[in-house]
Backbone as a chain_set.jsonl record, in Angstrom:
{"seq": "XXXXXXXXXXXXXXXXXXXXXXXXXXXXXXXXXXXXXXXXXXXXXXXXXXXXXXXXXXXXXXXXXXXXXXXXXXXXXXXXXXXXXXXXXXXXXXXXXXXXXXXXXXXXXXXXXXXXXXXXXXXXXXXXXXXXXXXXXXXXXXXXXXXXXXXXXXXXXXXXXXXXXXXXXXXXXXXXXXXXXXXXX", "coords": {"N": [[64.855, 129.153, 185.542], [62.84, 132.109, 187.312], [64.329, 134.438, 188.074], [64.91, 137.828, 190.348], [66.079, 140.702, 190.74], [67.725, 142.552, 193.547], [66.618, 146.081, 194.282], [67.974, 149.503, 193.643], [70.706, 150.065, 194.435], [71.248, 153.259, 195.74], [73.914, 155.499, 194.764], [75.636, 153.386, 194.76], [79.013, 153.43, 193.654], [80.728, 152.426, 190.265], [82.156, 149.505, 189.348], [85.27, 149.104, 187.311], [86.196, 147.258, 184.554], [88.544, 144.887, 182.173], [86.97, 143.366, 179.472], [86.985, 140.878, 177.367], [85.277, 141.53, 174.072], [82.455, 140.79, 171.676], [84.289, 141.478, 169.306], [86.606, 140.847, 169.327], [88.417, 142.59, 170.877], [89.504, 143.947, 173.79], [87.685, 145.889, 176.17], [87.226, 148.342, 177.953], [85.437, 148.909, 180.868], [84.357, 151.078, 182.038], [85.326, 153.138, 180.39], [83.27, 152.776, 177.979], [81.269, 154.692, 179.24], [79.041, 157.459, 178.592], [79.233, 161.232, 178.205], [76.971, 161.92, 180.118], [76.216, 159.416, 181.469], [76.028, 155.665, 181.955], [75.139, 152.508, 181.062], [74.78, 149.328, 182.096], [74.288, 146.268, 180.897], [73.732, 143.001, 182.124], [73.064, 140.54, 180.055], [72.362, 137.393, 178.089], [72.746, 135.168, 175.431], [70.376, 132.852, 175.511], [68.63, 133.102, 176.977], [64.501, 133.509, 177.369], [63.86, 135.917, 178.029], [65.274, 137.885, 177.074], [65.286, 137.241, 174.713], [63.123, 138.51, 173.95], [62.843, 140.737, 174.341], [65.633, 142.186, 173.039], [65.662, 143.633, 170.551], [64.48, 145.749, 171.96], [66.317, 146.344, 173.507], [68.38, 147.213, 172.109], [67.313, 149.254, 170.409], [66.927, 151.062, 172.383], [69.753, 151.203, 173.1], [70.641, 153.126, 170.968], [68.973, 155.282, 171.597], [69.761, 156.293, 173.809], [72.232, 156.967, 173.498], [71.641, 158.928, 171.754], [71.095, 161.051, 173.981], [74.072, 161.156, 175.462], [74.457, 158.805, 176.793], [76.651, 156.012, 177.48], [76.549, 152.685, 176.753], [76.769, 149.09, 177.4], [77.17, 145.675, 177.092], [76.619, 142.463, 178.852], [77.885, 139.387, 179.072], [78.063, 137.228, 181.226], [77.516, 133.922, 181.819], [77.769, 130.759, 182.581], [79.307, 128.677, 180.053], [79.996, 126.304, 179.237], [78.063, 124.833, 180.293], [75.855, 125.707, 179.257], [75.903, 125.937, 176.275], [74.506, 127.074, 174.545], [75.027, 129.946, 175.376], [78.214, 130.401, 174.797], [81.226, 132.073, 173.457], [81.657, 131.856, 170.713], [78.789, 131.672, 169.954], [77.955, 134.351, 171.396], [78.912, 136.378, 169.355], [77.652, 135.5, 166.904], [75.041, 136.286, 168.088], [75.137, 138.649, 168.491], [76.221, 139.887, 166.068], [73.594, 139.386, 164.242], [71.851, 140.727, 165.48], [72.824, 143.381, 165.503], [73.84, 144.984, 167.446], [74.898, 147.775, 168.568], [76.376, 148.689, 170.65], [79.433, 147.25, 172.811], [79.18, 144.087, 173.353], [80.385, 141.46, 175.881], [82.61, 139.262, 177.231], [82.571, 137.356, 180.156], [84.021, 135.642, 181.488], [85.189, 134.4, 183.646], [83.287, 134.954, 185.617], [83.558, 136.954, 187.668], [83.036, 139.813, 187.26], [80.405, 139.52, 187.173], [79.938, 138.832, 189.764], [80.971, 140.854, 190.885], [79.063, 143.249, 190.477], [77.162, 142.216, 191.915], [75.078, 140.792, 189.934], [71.666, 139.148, 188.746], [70.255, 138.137, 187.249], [68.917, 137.921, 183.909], [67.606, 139.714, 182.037], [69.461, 141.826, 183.257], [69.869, 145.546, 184.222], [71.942, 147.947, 184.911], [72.161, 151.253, 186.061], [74.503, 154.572, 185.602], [75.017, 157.525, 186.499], [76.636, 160.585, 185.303], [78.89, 160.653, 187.468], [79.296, 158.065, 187.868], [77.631, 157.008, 189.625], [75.703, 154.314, 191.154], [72.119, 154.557, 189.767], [69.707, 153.593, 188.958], [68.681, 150.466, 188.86], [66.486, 148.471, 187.35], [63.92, 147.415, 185.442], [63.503, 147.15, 181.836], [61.226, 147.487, 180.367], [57.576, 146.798, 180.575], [56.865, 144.831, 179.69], [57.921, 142.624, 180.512], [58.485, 139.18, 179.152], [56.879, 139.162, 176.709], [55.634, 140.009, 173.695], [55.91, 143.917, 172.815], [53.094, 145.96, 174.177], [52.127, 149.176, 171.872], [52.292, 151.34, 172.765], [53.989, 151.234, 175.618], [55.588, 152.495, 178.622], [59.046, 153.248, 178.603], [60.859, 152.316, 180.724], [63.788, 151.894, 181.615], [64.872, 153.536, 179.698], [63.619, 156.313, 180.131], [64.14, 156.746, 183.018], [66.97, 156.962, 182.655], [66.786, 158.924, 180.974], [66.138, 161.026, 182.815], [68.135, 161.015, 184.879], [70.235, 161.844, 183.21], [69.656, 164.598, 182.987], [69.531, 165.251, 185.718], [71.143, 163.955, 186.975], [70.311, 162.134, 188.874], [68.69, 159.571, 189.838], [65.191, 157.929, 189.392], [63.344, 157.69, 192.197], [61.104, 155.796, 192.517], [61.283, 152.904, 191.235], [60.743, 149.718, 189.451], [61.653, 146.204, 189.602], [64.029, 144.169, 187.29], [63.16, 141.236, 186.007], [64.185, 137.92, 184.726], [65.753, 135.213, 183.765], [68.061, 133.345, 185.666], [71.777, 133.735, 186.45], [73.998, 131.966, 185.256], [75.428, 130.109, 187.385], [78.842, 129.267, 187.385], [80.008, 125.871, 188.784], [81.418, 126.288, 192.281], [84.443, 125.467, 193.129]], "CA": [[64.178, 129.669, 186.719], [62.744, 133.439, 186.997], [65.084, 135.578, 189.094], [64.617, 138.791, 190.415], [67.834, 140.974, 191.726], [67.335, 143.992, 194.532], [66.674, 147.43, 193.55], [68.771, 150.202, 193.408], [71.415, 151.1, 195.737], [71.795, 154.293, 194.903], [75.372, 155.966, 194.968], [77.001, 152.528, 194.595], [80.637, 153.326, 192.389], [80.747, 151.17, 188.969], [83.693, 148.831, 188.929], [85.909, 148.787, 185.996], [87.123, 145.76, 184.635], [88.328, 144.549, 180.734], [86.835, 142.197, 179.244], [87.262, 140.539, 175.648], [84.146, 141.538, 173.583], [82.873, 140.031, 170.73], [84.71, 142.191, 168.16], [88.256, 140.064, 169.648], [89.122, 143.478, 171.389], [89.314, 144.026, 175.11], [87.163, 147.079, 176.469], [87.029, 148.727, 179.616], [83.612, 149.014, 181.155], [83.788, 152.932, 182.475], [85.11, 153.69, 179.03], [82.38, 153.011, 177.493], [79.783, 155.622, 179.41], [78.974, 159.079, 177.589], [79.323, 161.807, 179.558], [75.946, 161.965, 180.652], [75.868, 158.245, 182.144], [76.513, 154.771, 181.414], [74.244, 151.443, 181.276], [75.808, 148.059, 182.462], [73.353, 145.129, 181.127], [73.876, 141.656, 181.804], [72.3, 139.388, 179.43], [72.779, 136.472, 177.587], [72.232, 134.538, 173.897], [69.204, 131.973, 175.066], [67.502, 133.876, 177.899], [63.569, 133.785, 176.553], [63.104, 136.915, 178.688], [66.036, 138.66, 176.954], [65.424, 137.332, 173.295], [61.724, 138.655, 174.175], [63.255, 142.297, 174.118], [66.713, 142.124, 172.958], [65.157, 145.035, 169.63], [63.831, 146.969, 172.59], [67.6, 147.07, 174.073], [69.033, 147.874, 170.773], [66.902, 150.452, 170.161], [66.936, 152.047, 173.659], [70.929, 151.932, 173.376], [70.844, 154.135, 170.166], [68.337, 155.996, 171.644], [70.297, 156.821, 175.072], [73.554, 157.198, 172.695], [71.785, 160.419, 171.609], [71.883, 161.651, 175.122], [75.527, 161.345, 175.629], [74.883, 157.916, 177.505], [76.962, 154.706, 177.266], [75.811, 150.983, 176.221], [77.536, 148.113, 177.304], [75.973, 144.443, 177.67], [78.119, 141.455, 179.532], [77.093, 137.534, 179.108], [78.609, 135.99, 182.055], [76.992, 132.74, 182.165], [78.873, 129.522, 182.434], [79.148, 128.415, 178.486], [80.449, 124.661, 179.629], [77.112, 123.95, 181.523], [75.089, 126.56, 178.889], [76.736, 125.483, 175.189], [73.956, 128.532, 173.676], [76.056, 131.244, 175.544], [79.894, 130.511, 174.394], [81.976, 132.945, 173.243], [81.124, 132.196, 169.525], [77.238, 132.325, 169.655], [77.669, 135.771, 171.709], [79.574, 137.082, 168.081], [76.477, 135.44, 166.438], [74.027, 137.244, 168.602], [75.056, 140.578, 168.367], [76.158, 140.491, 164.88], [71.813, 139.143, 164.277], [70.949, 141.651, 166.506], [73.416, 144.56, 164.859], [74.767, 145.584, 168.769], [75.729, 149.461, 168.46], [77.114, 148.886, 172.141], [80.107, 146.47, 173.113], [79.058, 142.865, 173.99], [81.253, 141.8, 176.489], [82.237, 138.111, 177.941], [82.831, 137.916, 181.882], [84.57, 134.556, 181.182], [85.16, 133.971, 184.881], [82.326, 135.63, 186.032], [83.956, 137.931, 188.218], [82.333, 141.143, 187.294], [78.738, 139.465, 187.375], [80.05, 138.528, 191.34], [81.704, 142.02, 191.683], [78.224, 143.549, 190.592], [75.977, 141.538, 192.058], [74.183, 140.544, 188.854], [71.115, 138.369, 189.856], [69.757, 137.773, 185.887], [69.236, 138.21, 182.113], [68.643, 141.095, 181.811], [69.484, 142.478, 184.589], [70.706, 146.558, 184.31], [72.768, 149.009, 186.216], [72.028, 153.006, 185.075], [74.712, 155.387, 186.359], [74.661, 158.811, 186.102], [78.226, 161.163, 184.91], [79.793, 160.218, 188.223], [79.611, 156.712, 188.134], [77.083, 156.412, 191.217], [74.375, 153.694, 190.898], [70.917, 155.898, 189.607], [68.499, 152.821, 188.342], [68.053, 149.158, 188.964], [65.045, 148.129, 187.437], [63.592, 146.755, 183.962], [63.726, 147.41, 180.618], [59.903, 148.313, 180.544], [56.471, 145.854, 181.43], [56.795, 143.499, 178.937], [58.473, 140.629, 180.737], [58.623, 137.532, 177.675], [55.78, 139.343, 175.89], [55.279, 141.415, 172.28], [55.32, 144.838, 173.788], [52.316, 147.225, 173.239], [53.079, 150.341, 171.132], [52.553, 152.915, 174.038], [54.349, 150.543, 176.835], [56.313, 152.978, 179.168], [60.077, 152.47, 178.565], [61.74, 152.241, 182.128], [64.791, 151.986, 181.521], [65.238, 154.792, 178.794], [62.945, 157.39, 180.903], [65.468, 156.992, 183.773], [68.161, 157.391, 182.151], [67.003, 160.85, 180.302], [65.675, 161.813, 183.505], [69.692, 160.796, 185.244], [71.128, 162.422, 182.203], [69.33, 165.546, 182.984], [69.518, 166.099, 187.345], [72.087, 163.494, 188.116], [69.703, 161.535, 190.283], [67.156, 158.511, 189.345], [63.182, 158.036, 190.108], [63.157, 156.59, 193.361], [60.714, 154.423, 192.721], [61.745, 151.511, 190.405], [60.041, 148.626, 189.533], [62.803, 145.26, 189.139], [63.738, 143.22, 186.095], [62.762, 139.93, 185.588], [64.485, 137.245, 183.921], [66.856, 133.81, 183.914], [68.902, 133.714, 186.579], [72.639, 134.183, 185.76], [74.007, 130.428, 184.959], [76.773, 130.436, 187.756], [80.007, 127.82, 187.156], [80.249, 125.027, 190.263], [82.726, 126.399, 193.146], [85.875, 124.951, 192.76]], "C": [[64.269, 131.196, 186.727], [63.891, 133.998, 187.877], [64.801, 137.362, 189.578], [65.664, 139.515, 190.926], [66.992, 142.304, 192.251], [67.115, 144.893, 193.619], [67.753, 148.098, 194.134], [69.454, 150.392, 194.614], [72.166, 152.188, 195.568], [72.924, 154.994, 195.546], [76.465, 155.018, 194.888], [78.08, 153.071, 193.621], [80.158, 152.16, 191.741], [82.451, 151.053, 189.436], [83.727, 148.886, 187.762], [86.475, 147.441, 185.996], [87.488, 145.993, 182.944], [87.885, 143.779, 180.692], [86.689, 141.988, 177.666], [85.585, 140.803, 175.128], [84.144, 140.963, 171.999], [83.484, 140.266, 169.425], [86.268, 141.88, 168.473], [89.216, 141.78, 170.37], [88.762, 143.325, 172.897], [88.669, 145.536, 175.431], [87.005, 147.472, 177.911], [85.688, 148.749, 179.968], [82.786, 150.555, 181.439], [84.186, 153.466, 180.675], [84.447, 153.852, 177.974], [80.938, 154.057, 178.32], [80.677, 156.965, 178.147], [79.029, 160.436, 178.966], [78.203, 162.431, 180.054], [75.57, 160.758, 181.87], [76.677, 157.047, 181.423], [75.792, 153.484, 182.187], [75.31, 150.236, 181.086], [74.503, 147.072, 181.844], [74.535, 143.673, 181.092], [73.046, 141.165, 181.586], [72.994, 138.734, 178.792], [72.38, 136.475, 176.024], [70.811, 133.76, 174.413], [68.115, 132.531, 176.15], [65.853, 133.634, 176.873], [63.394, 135.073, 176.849], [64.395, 138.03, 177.553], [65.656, 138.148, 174.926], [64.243, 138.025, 173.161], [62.099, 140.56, 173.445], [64.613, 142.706, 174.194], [66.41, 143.377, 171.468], [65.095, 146.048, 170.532], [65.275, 147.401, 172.925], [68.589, 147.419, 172.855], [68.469, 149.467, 170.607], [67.237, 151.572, 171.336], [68.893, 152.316, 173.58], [71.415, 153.28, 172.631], [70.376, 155.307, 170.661], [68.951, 156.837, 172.984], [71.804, 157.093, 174.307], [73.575, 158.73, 172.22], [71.828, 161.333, 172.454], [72.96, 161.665, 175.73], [75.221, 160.045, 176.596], [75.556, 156.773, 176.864], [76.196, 153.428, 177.17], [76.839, 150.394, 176.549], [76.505, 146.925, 177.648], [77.45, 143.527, 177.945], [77.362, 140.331, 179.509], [78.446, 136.886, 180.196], [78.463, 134.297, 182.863], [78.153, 131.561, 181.961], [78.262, 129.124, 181.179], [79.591, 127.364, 178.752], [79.03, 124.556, 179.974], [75.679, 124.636, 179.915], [75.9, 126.677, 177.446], [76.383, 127.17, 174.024], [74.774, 130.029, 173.928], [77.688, 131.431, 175.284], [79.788, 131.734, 173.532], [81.39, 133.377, 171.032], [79.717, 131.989, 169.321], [77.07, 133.708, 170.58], [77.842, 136.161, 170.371], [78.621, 136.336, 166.915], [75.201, 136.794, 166.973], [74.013, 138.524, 168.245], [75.168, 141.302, 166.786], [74.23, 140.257, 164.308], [71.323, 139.782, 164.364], [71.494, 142.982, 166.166], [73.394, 145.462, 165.937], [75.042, 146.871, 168.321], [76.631, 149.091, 169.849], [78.504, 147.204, 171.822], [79.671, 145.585, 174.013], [80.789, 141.993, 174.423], [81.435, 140.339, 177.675], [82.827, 137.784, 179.03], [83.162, 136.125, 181.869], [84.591, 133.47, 182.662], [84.022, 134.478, 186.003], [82.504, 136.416, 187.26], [83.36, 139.313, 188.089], [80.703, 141.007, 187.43], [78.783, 139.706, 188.833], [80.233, 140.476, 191.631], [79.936, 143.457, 191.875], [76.728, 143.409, 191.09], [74.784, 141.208, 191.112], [73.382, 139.259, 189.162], [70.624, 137.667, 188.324], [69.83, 138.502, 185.034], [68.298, 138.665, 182.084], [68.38, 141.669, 183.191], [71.024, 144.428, 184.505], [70.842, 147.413, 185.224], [72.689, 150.42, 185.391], [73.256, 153.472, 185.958], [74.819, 156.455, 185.847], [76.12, 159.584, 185.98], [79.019, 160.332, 185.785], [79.772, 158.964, 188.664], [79.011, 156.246, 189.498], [75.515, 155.741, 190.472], [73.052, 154.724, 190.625], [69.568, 154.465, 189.267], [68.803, 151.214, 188.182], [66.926, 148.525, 188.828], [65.006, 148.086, 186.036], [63.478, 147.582, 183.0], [62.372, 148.315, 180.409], [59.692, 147.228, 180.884], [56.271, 144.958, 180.786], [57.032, 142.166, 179.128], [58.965, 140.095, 179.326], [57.652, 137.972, 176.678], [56.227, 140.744, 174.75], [54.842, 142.511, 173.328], [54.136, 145.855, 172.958], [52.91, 148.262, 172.74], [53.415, 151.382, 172.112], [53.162, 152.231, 175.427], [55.486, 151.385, 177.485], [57.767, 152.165, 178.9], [60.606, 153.216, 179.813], [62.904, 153.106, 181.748], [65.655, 153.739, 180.351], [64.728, 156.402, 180.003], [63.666, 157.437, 182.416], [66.483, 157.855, 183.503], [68.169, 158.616, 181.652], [66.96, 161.63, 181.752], [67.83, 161.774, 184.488], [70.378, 161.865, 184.714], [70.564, 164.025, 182.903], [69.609, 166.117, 184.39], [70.572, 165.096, 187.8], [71.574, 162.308, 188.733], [68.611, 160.313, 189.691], [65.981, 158.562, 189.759], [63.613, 157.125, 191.405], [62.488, 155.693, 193.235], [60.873, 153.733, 191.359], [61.147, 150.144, 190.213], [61.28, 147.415, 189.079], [62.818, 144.348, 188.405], [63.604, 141.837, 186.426], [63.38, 139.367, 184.79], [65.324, 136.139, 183.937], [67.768, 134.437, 184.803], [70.085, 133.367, 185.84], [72.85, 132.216, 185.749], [75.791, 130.566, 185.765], [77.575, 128.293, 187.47], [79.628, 127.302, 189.12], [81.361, 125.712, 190.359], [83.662, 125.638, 192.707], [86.229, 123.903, 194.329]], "O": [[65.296, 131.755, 186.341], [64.037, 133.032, 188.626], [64.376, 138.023, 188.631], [66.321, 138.854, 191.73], [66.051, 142.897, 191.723], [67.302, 144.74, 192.412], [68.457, 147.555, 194.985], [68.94, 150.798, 195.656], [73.371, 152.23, 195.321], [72.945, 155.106, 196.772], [77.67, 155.273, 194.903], [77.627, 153.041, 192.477], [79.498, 151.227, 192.198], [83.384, 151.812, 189.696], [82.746, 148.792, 187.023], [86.985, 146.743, 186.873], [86.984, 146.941, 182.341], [88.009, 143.012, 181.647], [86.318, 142.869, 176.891], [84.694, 140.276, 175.795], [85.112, 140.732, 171.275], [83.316, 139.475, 168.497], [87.131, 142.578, 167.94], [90.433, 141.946, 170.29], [87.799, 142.63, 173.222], [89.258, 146.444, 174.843], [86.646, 146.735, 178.829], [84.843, 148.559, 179.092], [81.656, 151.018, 181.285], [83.392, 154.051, 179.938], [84.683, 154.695, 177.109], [79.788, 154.029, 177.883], [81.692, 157.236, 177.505], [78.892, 160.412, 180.189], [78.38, 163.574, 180.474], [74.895, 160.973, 182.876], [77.606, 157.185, 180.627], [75.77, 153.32, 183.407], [76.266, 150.138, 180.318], [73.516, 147.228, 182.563], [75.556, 143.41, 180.458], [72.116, 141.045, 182.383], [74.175, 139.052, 178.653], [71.856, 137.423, 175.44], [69.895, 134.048, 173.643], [66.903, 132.342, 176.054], [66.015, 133.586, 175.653], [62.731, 135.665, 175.998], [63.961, 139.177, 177.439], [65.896, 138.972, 174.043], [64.12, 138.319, 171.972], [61.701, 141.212, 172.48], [64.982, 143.432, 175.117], [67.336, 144.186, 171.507], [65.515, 147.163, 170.222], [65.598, 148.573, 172.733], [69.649, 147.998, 173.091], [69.094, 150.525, 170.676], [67.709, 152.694, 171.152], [69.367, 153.398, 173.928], [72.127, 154.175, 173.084], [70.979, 156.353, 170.418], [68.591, 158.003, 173.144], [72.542, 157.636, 175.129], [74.512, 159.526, 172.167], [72.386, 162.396, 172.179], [72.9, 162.299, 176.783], [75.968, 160.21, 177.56], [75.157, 156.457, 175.743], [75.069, 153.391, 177.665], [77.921, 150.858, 176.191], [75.426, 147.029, 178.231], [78.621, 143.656, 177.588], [76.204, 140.334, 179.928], [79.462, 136.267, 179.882], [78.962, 133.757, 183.85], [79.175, 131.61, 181.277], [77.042, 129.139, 181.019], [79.879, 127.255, 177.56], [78.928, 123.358, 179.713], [74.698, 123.927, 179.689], [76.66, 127.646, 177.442], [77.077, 127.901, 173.316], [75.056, 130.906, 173.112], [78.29, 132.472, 175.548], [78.795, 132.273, 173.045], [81.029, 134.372, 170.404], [79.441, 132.215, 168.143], [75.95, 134.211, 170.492], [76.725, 136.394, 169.908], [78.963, 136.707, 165.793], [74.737, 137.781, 166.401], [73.132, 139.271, 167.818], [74.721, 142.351, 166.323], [73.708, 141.322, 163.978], [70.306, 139.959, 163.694], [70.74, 143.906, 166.475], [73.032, 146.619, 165.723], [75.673, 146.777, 167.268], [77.814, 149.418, 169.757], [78.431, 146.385, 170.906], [79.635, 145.851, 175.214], [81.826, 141.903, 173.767], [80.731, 140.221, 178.678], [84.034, 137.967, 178.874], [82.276, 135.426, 182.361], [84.21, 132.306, 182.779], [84.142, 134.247, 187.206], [81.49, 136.545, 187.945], [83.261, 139.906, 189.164], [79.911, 141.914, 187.684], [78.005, 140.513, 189.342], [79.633, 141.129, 192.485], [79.703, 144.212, 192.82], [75.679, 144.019, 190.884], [73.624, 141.349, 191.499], [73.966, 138.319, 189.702], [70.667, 136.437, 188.361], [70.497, 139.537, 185.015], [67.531, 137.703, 182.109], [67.391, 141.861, 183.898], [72.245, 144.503, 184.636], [70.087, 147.648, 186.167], [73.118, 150.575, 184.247], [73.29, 152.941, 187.068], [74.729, 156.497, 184.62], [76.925, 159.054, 186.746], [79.741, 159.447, 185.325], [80.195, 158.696, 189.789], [79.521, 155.454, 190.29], [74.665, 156.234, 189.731], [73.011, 155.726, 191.339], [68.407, 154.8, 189.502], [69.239, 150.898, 187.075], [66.308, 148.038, 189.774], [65.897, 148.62, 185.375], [63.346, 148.781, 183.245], [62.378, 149.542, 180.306], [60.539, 146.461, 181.342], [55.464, 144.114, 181.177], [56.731, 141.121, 178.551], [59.766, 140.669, 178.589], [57.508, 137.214, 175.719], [56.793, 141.83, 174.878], [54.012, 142.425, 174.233], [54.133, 146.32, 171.819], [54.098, 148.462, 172.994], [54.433, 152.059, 172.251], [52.745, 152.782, 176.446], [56.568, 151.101, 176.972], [57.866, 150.939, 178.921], [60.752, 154.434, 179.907], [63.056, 154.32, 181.607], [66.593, 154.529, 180.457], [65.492, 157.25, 180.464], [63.602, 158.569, 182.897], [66.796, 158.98, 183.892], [69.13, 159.383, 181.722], [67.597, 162.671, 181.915], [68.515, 162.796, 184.455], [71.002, 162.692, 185.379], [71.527, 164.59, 183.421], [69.906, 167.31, 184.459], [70.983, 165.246, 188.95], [72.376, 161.459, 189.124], [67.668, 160.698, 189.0], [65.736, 159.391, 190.635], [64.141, 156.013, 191.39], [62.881, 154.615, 193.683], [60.422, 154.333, 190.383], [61.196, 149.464, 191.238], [61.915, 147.768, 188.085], [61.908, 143.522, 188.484], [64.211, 141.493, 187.44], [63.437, 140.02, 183.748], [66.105, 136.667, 184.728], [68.176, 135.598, 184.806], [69.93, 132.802, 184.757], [72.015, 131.405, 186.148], [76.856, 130.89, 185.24], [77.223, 127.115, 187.417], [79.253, 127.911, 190.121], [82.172, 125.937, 189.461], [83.455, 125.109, 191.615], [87.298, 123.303, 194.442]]}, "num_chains": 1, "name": "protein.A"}
């Protein structure tokens, strides 16, 4: 089912958390920004909307890596209910997909809750000081081959962040599988 999560609330603080990524190390989450910014995605392994443009977020992390921003991605889906997202097809995925950033598994899904993460892919931009700057999609592609000249969102934020601090106000919001929460207890 599609999901859609709010837009931006800008100035929110990023929580830190660790979490085991798939390289068997634990990583912080602020330690990975640059000191320009730092991108939070949550996505998954079987998303269609995220295997659709899972190149585009490769590329865009290298490509925001040369502006001093951070990459991180987090799969917090329940892997009992969702067998494609366990722990060892994330460390498939990323090695497939040749990750520059730290994939990152939210086991209890505590940091999806703490961020309000609504879907796959669903990202958080912030800008040096760790205040929310961009909630909103990757680019316009949705599930589809993107054209060659297709505005990239998410990158053109982020330079523009990197550069005044501040995000575009207006934002358009990602699209994609809603997160796969575990039954309450």
């Amino acid at each position: 089912m599609a999901a859609v999560p709010p837009l931006c609330d800008f100035g929110w603080q990023a929580v830190d958390a660790s979490l085991i990524g798939t390289d068997g190390q634990r990583h912080s989450l602020l330690a990975q920004a640059g000191r320009q910014g730092l991108v939070i995605a949550f996505i998954c392994n079987h998303c269609p909307y995220v295997k659709a443009v899972i190149g585009r977020i490769v590329r865009d992390a290298h490509d925001l890596a040369a502006l001093d921003i951070g990459f991180v991605a987090i799969n917090a889906n329940d892997a009992a209910a969702y067998p494609a997202d366990s722990y060892e097809n994330m460390q498939r995925f990323s090695r497939e997909n040749a990750f520059p950033f730290p994939y990152l598994h939210d086991a209890d899904q505590a940091v999806a809750h703490a961020y309000g993460a609504v879907c796959t892919p669903d990202f958080f931009g912030f800008n040096a000081r760790g205040e929310l700057q961009y909630r909103g999609r990757l680019d316009g592609s949705r599930k589809q081959e993107a054209i060659a000249d297709l505005r990239r969102d998410l990158f053109e934020a982020m330079r523009q962040i990197a550069r005044s601090g501040a995000g575009p106000r207006e934002q358009i919001a990602s699209v994609g599988c809603s997160i796969k929460w575990r039954d309450s207890p």
